[in-house]
N, C-alpha and C positions, 0 to 999 in steps of 0.2 A: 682347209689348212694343209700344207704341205707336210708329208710327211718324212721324217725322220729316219734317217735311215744307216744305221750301225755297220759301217767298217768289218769285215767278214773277221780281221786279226783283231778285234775288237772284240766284237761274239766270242772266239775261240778263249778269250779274258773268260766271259762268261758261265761258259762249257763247263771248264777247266777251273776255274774258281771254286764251284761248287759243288764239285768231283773231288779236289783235294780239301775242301771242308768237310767235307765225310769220312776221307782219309785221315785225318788228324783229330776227327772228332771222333771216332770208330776205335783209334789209339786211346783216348784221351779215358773213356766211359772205363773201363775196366781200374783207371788209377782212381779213381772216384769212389769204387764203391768195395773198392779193399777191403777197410773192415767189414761190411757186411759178407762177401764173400768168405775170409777168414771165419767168422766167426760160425754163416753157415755148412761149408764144407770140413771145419777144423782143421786150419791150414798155416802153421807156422808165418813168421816174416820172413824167414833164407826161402819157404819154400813159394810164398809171394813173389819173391827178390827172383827165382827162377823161371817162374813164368813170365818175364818180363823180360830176364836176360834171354831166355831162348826166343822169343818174339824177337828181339832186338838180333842175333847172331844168326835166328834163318835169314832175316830180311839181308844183313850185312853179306852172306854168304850169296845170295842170290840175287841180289843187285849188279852186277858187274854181267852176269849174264843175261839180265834186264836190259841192261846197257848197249849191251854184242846186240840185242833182238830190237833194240828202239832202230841202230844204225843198218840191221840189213833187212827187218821186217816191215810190215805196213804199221805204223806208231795207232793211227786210229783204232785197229784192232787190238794194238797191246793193251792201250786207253780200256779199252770197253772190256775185253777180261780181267784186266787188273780190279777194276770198279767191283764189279762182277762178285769176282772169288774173295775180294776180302769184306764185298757186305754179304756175303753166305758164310765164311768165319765167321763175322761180328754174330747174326742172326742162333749162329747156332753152339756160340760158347753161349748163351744162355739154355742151353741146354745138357750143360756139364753137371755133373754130381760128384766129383771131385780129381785130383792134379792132375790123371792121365788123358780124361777131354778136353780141359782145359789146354792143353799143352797142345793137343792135337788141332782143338776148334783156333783158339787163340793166338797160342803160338805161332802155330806153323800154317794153318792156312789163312790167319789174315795178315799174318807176317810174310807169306808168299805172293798173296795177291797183293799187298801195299808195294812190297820191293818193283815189281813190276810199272808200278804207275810213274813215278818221278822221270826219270831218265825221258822217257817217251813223253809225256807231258810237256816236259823243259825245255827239251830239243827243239819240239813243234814251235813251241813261245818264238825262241831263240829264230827261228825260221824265219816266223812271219813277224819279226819283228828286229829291226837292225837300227837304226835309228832311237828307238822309242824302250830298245831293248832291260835296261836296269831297270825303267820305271813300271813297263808290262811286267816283268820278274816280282819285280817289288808289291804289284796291284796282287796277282798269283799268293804272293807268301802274305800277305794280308790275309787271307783264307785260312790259313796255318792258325794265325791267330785267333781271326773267330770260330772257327770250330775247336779250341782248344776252350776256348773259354767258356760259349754255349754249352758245349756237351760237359761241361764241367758241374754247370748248374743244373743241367736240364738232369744229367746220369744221376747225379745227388737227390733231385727232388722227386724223379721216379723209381729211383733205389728205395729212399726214406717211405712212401706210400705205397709203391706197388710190388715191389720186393726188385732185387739186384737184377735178376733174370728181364724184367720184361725194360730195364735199361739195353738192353742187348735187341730186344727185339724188335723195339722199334727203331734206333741207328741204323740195326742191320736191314729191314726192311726196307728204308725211305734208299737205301745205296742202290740196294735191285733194282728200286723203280728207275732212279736218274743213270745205270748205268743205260738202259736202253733209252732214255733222251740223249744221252752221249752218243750211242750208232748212230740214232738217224739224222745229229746233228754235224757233228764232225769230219773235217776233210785231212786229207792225210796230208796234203804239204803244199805251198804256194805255187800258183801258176807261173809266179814272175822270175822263180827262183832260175839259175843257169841249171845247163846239162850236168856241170862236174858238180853240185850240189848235189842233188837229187840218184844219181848214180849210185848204186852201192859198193860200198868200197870192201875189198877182202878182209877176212879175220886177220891175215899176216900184215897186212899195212895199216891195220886198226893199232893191233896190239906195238909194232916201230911207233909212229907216230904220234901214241899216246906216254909210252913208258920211256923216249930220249927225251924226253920235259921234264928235266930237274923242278921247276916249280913244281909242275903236279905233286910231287912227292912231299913239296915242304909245305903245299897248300890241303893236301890229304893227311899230310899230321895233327896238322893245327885245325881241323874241322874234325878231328876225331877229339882231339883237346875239347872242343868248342858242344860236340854231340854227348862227350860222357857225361858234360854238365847239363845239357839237357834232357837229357835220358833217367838220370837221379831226381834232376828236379822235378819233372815230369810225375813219375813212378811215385817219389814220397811226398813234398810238399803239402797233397791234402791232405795225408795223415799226418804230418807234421801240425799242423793249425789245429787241426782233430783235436789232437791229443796235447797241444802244449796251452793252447786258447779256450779249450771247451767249445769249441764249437760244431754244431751240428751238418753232417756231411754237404747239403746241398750248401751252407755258408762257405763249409770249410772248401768245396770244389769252386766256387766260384772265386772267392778272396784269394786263391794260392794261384787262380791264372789268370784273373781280370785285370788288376795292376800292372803285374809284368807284361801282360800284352796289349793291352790299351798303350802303353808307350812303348811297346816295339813295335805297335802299329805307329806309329808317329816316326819311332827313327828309321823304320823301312823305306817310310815314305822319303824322309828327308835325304838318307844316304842315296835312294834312287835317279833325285832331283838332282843332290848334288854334284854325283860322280857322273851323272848324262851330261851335265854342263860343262866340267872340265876334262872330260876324255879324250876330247878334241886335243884340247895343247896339254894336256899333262895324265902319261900313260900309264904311270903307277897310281892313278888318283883310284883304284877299286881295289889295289891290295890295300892301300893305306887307310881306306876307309874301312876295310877289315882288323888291321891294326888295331884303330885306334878304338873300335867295338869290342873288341876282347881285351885288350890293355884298361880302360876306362870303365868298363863291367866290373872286373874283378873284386875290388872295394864294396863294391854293394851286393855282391853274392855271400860277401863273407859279414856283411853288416842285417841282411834278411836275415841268417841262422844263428845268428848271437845275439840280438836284441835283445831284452826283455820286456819291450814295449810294443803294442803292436802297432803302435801308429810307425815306427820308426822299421819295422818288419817291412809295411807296405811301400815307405819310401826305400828301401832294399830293391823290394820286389821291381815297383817302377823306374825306378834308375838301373836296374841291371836288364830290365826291359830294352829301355829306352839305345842303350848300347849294343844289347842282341841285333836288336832291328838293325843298326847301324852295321852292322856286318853282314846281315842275313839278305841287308839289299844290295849286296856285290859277291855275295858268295858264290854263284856260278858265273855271275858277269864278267868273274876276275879270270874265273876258269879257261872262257873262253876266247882272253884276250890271249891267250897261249897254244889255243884247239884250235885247228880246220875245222870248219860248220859240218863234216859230213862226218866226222870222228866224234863228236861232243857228246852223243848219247853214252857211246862207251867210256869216254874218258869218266864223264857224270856218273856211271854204273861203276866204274873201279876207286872212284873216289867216296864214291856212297859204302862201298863195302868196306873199305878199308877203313872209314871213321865208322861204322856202325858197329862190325869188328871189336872195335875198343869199345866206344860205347856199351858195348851188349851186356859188359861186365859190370855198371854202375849199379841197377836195381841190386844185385848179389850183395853187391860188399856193400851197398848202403846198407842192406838188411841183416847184412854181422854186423855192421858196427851199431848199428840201433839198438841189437842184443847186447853188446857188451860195454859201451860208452851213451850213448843216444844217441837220436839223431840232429842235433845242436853239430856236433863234432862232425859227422859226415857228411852234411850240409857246406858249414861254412868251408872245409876242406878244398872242395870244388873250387874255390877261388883261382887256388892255386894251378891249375888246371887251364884257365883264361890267360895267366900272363904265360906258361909256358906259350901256348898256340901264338900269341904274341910277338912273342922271340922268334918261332920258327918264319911268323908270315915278313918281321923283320929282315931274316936269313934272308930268304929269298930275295924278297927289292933288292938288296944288295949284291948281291952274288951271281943272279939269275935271271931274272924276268927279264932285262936287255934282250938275251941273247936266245930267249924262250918266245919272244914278243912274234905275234902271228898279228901283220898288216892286214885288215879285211877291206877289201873296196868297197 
């Protein structure tokens, strides 16, 4: 029987799939098993809410210079240290005994090494993939979801039995091992690509040709709109279910990311299908399918935290899902209808920092308002939050993207 044989931009799906499922599932372990942490190191919810915002505000901070390092460095290497360093943080915030290691293991070095991955990961996709591009993106952020969702159940059922700590060690473990199947698998960039591709381009014509793109600016507001809501939901939802449902951690981790991203695994797919189909004759079809993901989410962001049902919490969840996805599968595709292919890591790195930025501050003020109203009120809140980014990705069609538009042969 003949054998089969996988498209190399194909594998590099593969690579990279299950590199950034580590990466989001290495995020994911720590919001899981909150109360147990809390309750074994005696640790507030602001001071929770901190460890989570500064996780969020080094990566925001150091992303952008992620960015500068995907477009003049070799990406494979970036690839393989990022992997690297943020599963020896995960590995060894289990070894915190309370807020100053945490902040150190946690924080700041799996939040150092994650910043690092994105940009260079993306860019590579973006390379070897031009044709097939939103839907390769979209297969990529499918990863996103299943490792939010696994490490949701998985960090809850070995929090609940083995204690919090040994959730951490084995995340961080299985990342060490796959960061070096990454080296000896991964190529730094296509053979087929041109010379002015591949070239590196200076810091000074990085920084011109990324920051005279009015879009960028309205497309980096409205993803930071888009990330604070996820950053809060992320951070509390399983203590939300925890504590409003009675339900027991690995439930309560599973049920707060399974719904939501079982169908934004669904509108990932489908925004990917559909904006690759009509790209061709109509060139706003990936802001507007970011549009209409955050316009159309918003209602059921604010219908999940108000409920008093939980079957109608779930239908919240998967319909604000289902709309995420919808965005999430044009959210660089849009980006780089506006970037030179040899500029996009950086453009990707100042656009990451500036919505994580905002973002960084969601855990914080979620965990005031939890102390002082609950968290009902800072949940459904976030809604609000979707239509603004809405507006802003509106702004732009209108006003900008014409004259922003980068023709790719």
């Amino acid at each position: 029987m003949k054998k089969i044989k996988i498209p190399y931009k194909w594998q590099l799906i593969i690579l990279l799939w299950f590199a950034y499922f580590l990466n989001q599932g290495d995020r994911q372990v720590f919001n899981v098993v909150i109360p147990l942490i809390k309750e074994d190191l005696k640790l507030s919810d602001v001071q929770i809410g901190l460890v989570a915002t500064v996780f969020t505000l080094v990566y925001g901070i150091l992303v952008p210079f992620a960015g500068l390092a995907g477009d003049l460095l070799r990406r494979k290497w970036i690839v393989f240290y990022s992997l690297l360093i943020f599963s020896l943080g995960t590995l060894f915030t289990g070894f915190s005994n309370g807020m100053i290691l945490l902040i150190i293991f946690r924080s700041i070095a799996t939040g150092a090494g994650e910043s690092f991955y994105y940009p260079a990961a993306t860019s590579l996709i973006g390379q070897f993939h031009q044709k097939t591009r939103a839907m390769a993106l979209s297969i990529h952020q499918t990863s996103l979801y299943t490792g939010i969702v696994a490490s949701g159940f998985i960090a809850g059922y070995i929090g609940e039995n083995y204690g919090w700590r040994s959730s951490f060690y084995v995340f961080g473990g299985i990342g060490v091992l796959w960061s070096f199947v990454v080296l000896a698998k991964l190529k730094d960039s296509p053979t087929t690509v041109v010379k002015s591709q591949v070239e590196k381009p200076q810091f000074r014509q990085i920084i011109k040709a990324v920051l005279t793109k009015k879009t960028v600016y309205f497309l980096s507001l409205a993803f930071g709109a888009m990330v604070f809501v996820n950053i809060g939901y992320l951070t509390w939802m399983p203590t939300f279910l925890h504590e409003k449902y009675d339900m027991s951690l690995s439930q309560a981790g599973f049920s707060s990311m399974f719904y939501h991203h079982l169908f934004a695994f669904l509108g990932v797919m489908v925004g990917g299908k559909v904006s690759d189909h009509f790209a061709a004759v109509r060139k706003t079809i990936r802001m507007e399918a970011e549009l209409i993901g955050l316009l159309f989410g918003a209602p059921f962001i604010y219908l999940m935290a108000v409920s008093d049902s939980l079957t109608w919490c779930y239908v919240g969840l998967g319909l604000f899902g289902f709309f995420r996805g919808i965005y999430d599968s044009n959210l660089f595709a849009a980006l780089f209808d506006v970037i030179e292919p040899k500029y996009r890591a950086s453009s990707m790195g100042l656009m990451l920092a500036f919505a994580f930025t905002i973002g960084s501050f969601a855990p914080v003020v979620l965990g005031w308002i939890k102390t002082v109203s609950g968290l009902t009120d800072g949940l459904s809140a976030l809604s609000y939050f979707y239509i603004a980014g809405a507006i802003l990705i509106f702004i732009a069609i209108k006003l900008f993207f014409d004259n922003d538009y980068y023709e790719e042969n």
